[in-house]
PDB file with SEQRES, HELIX, SHEET and CRYST1 records, atoms N, CA, C and O in Angstrom:
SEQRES   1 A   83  UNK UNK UNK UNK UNK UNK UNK UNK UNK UNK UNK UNK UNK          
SEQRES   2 A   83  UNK UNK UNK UNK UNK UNK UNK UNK UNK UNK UNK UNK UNK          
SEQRES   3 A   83  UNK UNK UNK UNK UNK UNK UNK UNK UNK UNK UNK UNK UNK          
SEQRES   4 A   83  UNK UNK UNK UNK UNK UNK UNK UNK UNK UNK UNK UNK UNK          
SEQRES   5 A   83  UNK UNK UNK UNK UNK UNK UNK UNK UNK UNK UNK UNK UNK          
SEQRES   6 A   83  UNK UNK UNK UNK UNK UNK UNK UNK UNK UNK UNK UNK UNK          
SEQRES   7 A   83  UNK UNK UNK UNK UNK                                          
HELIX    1 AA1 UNK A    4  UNK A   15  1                                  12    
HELIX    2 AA2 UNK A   40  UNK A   53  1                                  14    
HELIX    3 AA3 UNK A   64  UNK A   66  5                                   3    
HELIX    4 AA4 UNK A   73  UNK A   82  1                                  10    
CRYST1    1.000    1.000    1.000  90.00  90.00  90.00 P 1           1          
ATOM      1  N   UNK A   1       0.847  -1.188   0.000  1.00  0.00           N  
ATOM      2  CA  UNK A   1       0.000   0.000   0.000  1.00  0.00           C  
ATOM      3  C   UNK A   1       0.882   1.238   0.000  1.00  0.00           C  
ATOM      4  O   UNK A   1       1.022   1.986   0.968  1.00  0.00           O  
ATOM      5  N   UNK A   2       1.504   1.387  -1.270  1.00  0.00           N  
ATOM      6  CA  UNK A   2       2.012   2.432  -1.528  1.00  0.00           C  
ATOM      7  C   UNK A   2       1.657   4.375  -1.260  1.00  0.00           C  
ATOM      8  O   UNK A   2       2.329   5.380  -1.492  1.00  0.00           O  
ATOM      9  N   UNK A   3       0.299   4.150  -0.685  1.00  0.00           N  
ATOM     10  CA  UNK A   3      -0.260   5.832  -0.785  1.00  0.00           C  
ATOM     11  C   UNK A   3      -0.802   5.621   0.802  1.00  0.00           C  
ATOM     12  O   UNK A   3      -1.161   6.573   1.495  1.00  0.00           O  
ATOM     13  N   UNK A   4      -0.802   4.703   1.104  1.00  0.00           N  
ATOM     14  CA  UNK A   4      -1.136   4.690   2.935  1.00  0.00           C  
ATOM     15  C   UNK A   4      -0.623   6.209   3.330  1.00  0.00           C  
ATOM     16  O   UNK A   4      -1.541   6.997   3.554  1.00  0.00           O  
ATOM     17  N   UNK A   5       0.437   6.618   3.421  1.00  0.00           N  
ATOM     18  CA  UNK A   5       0.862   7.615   4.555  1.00  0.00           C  
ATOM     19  C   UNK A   5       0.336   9.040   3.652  1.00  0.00           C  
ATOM     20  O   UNK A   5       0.582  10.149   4.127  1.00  0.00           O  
ATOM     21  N   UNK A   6      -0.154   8.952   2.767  1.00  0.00           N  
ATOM     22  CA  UNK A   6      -0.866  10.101   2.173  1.00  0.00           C  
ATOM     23  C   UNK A   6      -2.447  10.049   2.299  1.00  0.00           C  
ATOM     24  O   UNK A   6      -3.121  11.071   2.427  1.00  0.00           O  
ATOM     25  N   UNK A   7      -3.114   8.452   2.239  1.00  0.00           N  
ATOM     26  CA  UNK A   7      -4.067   8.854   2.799  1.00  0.00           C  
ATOM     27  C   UNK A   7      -4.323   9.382   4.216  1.00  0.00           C  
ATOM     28  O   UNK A   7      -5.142  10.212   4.612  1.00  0.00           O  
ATOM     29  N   UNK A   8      -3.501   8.752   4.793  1.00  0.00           N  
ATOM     30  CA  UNK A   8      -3.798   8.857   6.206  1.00  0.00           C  
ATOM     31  C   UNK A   8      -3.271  10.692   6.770  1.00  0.00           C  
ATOM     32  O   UNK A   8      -3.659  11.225   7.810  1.00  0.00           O  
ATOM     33  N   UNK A   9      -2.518  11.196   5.940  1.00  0.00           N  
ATOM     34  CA  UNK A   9      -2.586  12.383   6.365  1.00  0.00           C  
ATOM     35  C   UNK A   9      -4.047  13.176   5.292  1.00  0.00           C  
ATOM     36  O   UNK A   9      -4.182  14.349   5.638  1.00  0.00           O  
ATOM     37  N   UNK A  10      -4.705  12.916   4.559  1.00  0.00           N  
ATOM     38  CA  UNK A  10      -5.509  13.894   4.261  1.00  0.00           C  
ATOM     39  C   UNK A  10      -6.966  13.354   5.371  1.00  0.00           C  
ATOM     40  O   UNK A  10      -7.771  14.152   5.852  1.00  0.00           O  
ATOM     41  N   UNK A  11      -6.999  11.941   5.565  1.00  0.00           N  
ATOM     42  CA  UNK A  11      -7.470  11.611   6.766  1.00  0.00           C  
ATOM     43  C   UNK A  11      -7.355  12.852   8.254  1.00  0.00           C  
ATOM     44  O   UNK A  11      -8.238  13.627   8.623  1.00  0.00           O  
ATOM     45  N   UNK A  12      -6.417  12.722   8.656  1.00  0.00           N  
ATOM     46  CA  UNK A  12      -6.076  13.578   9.138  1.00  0.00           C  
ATOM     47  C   UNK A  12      -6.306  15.023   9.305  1.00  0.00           C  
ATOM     48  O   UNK A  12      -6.720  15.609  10.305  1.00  0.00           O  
ATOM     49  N   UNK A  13      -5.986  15.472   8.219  1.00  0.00           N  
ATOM     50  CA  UNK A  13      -6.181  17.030   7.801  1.00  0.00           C  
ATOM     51  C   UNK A  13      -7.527  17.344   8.013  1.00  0.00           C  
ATOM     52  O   UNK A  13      -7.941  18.015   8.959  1.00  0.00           O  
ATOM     53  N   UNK A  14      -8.451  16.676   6.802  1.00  0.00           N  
ATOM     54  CA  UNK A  14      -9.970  16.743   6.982  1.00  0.00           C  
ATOM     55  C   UNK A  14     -10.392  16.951   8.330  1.00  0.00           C  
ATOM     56  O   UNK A  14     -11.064  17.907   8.719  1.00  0.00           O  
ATOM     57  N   UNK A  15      -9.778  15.600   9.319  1.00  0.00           N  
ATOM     58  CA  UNK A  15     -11.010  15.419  10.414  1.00  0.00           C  
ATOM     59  C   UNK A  15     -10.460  16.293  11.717  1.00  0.00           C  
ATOM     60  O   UNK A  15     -11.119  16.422  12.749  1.00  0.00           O  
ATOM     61  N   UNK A  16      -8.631  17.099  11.418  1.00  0.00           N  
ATOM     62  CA  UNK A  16      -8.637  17.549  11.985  1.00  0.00           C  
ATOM     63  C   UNK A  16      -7.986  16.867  13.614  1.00  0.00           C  
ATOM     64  O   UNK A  16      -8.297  17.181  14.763  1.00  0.00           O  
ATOM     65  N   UNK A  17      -6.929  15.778  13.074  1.00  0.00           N  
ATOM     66  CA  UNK A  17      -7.228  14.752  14.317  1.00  0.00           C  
ATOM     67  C   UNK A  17      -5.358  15.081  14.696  1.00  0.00           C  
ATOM     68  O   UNK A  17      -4.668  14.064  14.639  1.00  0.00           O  
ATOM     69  N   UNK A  18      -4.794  16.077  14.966  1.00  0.00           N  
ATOM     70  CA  UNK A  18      -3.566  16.132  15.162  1.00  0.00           C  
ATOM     71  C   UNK A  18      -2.810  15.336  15.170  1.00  0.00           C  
ATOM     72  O   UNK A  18      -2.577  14.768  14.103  1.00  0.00           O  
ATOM     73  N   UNK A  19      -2.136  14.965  16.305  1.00  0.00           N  
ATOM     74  CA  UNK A  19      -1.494  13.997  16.796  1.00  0.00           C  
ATOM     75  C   UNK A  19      -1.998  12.627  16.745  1.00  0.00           C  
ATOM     76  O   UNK A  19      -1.185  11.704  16.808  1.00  0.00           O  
ATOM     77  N   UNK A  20      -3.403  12.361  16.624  1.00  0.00           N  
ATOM     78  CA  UNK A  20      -3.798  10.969  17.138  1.00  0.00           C  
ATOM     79  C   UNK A  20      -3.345  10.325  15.358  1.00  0.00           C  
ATOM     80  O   UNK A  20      -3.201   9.227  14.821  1.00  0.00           O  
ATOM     81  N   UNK A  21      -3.272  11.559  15.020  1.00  0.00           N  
ATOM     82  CA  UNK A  21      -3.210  11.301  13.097  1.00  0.00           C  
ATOM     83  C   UNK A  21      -2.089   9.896  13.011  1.00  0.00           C  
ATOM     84  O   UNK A  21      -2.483   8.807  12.594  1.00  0.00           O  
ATOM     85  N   UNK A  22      -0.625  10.140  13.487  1.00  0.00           N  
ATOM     86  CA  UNK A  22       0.323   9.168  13.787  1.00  0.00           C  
ATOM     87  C   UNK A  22       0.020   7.811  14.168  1.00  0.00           C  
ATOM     88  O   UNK A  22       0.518   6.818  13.638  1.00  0.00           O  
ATOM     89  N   UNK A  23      -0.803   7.807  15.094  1.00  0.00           N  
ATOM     90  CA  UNK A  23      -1.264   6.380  15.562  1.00  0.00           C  
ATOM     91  C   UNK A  23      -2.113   5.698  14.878  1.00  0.00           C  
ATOM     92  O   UNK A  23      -2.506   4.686  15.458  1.00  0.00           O  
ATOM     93  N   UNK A  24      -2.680   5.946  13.515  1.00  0.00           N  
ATOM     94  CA  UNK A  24      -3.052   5.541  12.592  1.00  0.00           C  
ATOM     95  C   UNK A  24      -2.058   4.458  11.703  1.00  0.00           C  
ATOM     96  O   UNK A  24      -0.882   4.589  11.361  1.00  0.00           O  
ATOM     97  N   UNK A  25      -2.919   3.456  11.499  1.00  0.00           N  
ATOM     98  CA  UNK A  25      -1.963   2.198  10.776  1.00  0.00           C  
ATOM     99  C   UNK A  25      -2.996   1.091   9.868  1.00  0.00           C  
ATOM    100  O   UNK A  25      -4.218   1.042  10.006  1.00  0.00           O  
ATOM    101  N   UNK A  26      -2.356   0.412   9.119  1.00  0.00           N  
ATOM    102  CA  UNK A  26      -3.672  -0.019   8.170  1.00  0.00           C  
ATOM    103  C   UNK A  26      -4.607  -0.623   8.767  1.00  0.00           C  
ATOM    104  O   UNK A  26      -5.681  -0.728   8.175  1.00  0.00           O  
ATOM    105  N   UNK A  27      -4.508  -0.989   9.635  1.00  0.00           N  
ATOM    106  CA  UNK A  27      -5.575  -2.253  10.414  1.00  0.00           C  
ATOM    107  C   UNK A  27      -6.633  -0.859  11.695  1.00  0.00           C  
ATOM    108  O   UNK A  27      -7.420  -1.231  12.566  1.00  0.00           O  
ATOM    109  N   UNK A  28      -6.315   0.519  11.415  1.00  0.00           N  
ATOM    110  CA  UNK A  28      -6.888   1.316  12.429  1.00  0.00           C  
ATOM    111  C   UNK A  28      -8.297   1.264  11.409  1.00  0.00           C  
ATOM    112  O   UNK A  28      -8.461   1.477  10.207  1.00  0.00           O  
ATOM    113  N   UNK A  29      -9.205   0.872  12.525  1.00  0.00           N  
ATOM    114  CA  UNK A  29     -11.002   0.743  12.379  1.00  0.00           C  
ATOM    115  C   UNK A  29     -11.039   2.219  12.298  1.00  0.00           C  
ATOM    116  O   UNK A  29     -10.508   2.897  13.178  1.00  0.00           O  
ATOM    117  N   UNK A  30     -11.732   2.830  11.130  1.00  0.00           N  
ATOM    118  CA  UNK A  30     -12.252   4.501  11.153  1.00  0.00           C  
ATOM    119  C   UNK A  30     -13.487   4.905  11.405  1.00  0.00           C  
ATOM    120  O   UNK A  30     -13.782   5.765  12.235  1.00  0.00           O  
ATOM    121  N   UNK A  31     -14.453   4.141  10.513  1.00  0.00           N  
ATOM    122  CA  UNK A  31     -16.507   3.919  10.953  1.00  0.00           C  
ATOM    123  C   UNK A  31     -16.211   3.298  12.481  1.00  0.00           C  
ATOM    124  O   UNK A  31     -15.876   2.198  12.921  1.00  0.00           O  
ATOM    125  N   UNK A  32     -16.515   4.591  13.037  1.00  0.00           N  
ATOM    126  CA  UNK A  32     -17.067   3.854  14.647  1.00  0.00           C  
ATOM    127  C   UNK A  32     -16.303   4.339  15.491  1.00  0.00           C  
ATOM    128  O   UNK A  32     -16.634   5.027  16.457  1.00  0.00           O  
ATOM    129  N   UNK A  33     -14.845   3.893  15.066  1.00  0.00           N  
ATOM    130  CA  UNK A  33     -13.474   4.348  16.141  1.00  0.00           C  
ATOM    131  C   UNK A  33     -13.271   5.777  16.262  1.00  0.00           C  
ATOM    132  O   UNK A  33     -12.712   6.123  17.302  1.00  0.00           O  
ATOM    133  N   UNK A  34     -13.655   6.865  15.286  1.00  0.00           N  
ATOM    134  CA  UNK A  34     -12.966   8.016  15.113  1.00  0.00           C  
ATOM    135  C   UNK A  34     -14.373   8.670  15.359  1.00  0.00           C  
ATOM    136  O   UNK A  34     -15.276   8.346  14.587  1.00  0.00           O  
ATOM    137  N   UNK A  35     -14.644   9.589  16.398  1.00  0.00           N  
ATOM    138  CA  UNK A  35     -15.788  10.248  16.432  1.00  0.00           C  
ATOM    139  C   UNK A  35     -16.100  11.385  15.557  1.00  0.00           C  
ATOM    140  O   UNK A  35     -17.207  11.849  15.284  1.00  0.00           O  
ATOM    141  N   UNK A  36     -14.517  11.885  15.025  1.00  0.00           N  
ATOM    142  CA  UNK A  36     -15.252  13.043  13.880  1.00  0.00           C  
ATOM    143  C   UNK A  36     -15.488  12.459  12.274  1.00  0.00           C  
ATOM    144  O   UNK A  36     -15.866  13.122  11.309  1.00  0.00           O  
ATOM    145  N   UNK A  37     -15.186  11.204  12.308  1.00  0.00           N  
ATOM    146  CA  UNK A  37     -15.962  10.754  11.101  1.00  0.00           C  
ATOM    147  C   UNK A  37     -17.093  10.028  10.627  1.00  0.00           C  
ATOM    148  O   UNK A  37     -17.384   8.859  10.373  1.00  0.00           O  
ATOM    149  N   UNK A  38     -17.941  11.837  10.586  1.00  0.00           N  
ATOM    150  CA  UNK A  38     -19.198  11.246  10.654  1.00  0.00           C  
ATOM    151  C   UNK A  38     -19.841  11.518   9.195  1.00  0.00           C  
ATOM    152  O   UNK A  38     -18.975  11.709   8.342  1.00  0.00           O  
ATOM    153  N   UNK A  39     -21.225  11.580   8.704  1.00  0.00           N  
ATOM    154  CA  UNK A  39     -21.666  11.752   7.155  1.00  0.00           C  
ATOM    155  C   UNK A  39     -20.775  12.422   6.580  1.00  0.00           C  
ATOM    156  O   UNK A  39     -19.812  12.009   5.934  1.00  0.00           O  
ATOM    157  N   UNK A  40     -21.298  14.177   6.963  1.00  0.00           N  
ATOM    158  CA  UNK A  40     -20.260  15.123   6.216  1.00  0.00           C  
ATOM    159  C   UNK A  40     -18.534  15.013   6.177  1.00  0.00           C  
ATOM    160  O   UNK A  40     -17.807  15.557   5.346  1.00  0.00           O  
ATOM    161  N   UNK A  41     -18.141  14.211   7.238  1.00  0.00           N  
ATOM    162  CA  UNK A  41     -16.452  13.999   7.216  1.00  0.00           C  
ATOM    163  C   UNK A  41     -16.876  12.554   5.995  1.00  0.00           C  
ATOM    164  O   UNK A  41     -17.741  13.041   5.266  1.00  0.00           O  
ATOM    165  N   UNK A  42     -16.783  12.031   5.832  1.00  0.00           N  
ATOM    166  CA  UNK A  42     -16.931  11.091   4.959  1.00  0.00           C  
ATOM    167  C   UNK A  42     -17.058  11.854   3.774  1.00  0.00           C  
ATOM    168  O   UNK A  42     -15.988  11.700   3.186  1.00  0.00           O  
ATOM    169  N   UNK A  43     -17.960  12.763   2.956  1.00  0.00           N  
ATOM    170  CA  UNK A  43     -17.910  13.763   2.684  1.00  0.00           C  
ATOM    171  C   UNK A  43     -17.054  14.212   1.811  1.00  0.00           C  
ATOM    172  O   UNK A  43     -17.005  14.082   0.588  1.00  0.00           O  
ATOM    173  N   UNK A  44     -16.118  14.967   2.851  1.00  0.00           N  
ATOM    174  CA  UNK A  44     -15.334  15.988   3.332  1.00  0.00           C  
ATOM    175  C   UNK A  44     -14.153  14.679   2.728  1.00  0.00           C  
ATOM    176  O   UNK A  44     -13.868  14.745   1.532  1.00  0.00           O  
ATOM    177  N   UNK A  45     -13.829  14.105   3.153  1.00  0.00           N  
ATOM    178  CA  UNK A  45     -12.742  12.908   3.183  1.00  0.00           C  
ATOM    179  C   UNK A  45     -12.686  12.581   1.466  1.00  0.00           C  
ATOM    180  O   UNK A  45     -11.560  12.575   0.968  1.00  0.00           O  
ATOM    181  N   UNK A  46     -13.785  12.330   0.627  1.00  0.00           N  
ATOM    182  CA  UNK A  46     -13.834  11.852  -0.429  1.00  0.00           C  
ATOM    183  C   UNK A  46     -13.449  13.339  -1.457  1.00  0.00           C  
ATOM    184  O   UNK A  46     -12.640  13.460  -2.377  1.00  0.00           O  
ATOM    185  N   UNK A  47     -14.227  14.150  -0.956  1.00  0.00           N  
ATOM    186  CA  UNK A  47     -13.273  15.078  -1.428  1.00  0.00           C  
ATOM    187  C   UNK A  47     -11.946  15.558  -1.601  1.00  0.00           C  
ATOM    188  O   UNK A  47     -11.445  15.931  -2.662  1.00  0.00           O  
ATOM    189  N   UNK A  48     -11.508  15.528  -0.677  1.00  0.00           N  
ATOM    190  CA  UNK A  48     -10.172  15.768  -0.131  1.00  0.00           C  
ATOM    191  C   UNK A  48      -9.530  14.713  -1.232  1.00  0.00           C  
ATOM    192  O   UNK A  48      -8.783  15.196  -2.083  1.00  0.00           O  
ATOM    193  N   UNK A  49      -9.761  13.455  -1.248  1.00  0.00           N  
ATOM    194  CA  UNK A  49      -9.155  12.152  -2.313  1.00  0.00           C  
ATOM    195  C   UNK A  49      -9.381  12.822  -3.598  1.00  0.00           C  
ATOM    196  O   UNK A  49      -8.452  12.651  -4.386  1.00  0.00           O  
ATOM    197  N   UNK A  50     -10.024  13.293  -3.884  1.00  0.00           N  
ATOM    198  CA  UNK A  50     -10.817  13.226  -5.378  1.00  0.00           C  
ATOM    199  C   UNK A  50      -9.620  14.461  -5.436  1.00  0.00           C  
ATOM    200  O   UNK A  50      -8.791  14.201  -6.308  1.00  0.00           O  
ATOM    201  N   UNK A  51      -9.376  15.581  -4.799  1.00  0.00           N  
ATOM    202  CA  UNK A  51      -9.109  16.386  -5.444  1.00  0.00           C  
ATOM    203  C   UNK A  51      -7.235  15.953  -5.244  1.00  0.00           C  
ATOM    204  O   UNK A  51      -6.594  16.319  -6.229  1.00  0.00           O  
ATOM    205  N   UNK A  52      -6.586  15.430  -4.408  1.00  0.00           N  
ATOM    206  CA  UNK A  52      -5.267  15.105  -4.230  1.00  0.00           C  
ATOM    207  C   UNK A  52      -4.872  13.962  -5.271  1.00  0.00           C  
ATOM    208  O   UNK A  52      -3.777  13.722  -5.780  1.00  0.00           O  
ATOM    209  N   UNK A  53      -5.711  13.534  -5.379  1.00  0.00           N  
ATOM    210  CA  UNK A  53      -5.200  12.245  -6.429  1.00  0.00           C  
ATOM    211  C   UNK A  53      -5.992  12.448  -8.294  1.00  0.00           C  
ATOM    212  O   UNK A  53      -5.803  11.781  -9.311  1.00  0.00           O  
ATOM    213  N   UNK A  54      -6.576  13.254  -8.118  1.00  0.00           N  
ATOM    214  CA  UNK A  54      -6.932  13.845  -9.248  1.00  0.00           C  
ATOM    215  C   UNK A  54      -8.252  12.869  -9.552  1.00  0.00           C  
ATOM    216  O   UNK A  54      -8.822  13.434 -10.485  1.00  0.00           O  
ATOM    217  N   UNK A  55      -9.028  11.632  -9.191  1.00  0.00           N  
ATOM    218  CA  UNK A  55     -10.172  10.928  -9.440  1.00  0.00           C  
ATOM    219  C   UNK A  55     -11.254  11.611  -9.480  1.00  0.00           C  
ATOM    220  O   UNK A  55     -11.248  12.841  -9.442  1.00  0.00           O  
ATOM    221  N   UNK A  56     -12.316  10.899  -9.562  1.00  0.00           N  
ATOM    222  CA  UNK A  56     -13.793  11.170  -9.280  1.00  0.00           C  
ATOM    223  C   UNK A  56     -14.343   9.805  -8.702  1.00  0.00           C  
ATOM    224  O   UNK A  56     -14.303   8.669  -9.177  1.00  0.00           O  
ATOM    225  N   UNK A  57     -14.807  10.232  -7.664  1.00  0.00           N  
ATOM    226  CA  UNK A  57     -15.839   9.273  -7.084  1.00  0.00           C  
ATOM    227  C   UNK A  57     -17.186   8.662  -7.068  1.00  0.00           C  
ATOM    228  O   UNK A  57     -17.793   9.044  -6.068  1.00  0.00           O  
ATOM    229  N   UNK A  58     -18.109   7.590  -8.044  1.00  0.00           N  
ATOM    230  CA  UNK A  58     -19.347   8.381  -7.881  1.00  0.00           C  
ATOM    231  C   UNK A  58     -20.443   7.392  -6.751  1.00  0.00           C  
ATOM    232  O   UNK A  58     -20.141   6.210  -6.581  1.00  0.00           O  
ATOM    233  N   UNK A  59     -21.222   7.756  -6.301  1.00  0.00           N  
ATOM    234  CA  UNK A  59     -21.942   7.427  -5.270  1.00  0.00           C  
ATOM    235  C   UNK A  59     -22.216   6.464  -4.987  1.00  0.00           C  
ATOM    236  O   UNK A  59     -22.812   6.319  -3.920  1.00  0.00           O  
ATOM    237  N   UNK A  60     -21.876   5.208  -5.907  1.00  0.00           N  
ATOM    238  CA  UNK A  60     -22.483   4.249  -5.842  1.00  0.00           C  
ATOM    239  C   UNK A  60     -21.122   2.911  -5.764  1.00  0.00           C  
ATOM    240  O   UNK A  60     -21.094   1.683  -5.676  1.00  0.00           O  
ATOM    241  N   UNK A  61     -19.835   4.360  -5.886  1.00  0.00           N  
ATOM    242  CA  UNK A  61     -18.856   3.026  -5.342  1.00  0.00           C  
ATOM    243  C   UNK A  61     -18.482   3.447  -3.765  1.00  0.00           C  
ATOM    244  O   UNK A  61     -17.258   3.554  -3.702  1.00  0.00           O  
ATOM    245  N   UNK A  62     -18.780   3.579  -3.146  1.00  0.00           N  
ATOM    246  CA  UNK A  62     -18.538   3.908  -1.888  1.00  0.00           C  
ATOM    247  C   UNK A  62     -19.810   2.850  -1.090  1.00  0.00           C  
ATOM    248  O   UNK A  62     -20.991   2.528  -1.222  1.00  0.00           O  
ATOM    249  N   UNK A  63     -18.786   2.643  -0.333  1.00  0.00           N  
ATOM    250  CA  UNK A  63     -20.087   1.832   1.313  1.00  0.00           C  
ATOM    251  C   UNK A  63     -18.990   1.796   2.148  1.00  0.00           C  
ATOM    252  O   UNK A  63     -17.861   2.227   1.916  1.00  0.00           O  
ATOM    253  N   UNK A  64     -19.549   1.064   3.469  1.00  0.00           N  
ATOM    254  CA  UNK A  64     -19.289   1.476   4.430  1.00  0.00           C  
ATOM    255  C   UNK A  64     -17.697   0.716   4.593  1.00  0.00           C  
ATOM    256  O   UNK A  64     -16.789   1.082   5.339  1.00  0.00           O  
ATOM    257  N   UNK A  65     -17.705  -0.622   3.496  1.00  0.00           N  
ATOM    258  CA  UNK A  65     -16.688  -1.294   3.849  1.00  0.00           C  
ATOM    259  C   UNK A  65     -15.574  -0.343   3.305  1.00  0.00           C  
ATOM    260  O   UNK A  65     -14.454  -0.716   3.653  1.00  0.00           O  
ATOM    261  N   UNK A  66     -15.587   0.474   2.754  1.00  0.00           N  
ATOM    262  CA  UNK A  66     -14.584   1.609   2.331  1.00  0.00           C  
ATOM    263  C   UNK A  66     -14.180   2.126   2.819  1.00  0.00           C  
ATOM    264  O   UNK A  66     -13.205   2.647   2.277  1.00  0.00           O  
ATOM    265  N   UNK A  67     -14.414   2.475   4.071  1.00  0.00           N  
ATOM    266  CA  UNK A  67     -14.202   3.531   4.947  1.00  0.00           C  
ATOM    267  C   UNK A  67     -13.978   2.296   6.329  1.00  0.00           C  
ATOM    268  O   UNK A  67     -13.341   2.553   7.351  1.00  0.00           O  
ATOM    269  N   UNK A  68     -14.344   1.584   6.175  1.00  0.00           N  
ATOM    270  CA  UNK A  68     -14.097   0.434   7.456  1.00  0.00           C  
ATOM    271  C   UNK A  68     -12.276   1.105   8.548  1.00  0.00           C  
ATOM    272  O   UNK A  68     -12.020   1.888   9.463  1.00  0.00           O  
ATOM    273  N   UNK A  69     -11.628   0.283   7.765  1.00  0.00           N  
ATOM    274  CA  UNK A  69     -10.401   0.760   8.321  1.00  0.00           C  
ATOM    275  C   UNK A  69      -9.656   1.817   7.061  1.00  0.00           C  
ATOM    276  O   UNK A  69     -10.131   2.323   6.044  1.00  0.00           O  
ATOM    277  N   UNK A  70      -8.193   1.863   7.719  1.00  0.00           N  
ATOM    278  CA  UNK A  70      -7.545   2.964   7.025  1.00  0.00           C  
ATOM    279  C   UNK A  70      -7.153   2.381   5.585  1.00  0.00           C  
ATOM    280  O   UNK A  70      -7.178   2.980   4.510  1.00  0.00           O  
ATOM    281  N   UNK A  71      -6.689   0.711   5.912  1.00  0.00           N  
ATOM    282  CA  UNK A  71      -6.387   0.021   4.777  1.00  0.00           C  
ATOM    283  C   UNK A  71      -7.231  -0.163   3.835  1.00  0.00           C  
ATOM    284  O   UNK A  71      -6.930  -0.152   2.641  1.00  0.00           O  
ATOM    285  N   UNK A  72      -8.648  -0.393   4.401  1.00  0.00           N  
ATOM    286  CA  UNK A  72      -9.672  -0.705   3.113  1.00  0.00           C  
ATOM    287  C   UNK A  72     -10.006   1.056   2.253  1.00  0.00           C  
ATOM    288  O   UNK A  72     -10.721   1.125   1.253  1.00  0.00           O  
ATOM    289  N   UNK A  73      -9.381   2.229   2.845  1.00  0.00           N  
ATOM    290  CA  UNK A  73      -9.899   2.927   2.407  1.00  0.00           C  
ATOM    291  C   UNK A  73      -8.639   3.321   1.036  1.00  0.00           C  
ATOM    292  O   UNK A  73      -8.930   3.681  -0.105  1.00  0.00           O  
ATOM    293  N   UNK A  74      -7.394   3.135   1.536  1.00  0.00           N  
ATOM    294  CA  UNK A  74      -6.292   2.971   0.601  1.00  0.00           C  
ATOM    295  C   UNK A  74      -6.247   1.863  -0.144  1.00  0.00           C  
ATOM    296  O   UNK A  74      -5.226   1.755  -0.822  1.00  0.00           O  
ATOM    297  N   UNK A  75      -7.046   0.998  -0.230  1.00  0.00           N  
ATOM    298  CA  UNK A  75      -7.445   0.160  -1.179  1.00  0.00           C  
ATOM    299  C   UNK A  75      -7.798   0.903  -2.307  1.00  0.00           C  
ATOM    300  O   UNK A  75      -7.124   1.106  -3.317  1.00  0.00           O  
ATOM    301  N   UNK A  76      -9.443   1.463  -1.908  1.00  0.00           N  
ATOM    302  CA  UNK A  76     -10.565   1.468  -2.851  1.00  0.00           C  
ATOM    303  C   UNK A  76      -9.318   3.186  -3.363  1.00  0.00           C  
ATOM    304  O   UNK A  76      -9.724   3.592  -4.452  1.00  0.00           O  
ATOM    305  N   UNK A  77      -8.550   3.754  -3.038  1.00  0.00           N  
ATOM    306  CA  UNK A  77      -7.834   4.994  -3.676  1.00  0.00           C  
ATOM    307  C   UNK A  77      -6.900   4.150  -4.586  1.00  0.00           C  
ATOM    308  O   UNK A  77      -6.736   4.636  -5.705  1.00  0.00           O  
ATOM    309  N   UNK A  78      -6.050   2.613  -4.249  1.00  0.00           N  
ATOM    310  CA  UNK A  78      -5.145   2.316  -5.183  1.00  0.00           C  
ATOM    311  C   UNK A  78      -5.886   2.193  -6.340  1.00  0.00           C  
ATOM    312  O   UNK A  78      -5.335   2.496  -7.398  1.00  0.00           O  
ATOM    313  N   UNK A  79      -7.375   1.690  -6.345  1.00  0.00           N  
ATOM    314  CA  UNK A  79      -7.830   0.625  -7.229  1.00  0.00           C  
ATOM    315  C   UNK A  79      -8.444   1.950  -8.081  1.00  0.00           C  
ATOM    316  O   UNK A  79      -8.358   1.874  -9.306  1.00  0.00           O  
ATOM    317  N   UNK A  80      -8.989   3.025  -7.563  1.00  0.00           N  
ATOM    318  CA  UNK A  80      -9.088   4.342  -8.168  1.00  0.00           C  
ATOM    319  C   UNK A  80      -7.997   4.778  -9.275  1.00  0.00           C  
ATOM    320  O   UNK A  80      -8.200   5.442 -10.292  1.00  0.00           O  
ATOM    321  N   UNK A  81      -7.091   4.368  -8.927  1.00  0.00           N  
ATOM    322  CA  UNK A  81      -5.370   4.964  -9.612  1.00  0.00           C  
ATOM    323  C   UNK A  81      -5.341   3.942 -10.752  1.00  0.00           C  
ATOM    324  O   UNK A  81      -4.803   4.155 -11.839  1.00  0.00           O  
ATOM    325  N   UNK A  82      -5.892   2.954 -10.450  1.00  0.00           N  
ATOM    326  CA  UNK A  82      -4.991   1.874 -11.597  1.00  0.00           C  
ATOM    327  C   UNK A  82      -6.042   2.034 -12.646  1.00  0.00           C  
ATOM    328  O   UNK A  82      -5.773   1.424 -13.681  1.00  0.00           O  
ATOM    329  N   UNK A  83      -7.380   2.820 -12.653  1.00  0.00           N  
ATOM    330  CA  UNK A  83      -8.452   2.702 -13.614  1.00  0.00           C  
ATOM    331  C   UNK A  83      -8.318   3.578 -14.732  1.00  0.00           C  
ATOM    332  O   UNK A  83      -9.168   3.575 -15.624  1.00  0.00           O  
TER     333      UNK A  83                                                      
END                                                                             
């Protein structure tokens, strides 16, 4: 997972999570574990991707397992890249 430490800082940035940003690792649970990621941070988060990695997202590839942990979410961004 080559873009891990870039998602995880726009992760970060978005939700605004300073320091706890670091203790983030692929296996960190985000739906549930992180209290500021809620609808609009999800949101806020896909934006943030769309516009750093240059994609588009559209509504109907996103669920919840996407956002599950940090890894499944740098997944669904590699698999974005290779399209």
């Amino acid at each position: 997972m080559q873009h891990l430490e870039a998602v995880k800082d726009i992760l970060g940035n978005v939700l605004g999570l300073g320091d706890r940003k670091q203790a983030l690792t692929a296996d960190s649970v985000l739906l549930g574990n992180i209290p500021e990621l809620d609808s609009m941070a999800v949101v806020n988060v896909i934006t943030a991707l769309e516009e750093y990695f240059d994609f588009s997202v559209d509504d109907d590839e996103i669920s919840a397992q996407t956002f599950e942990t940090l890894g499944s979410l740098t997944r669904f961004v590699e698999q974005k890249l290779v399209r």
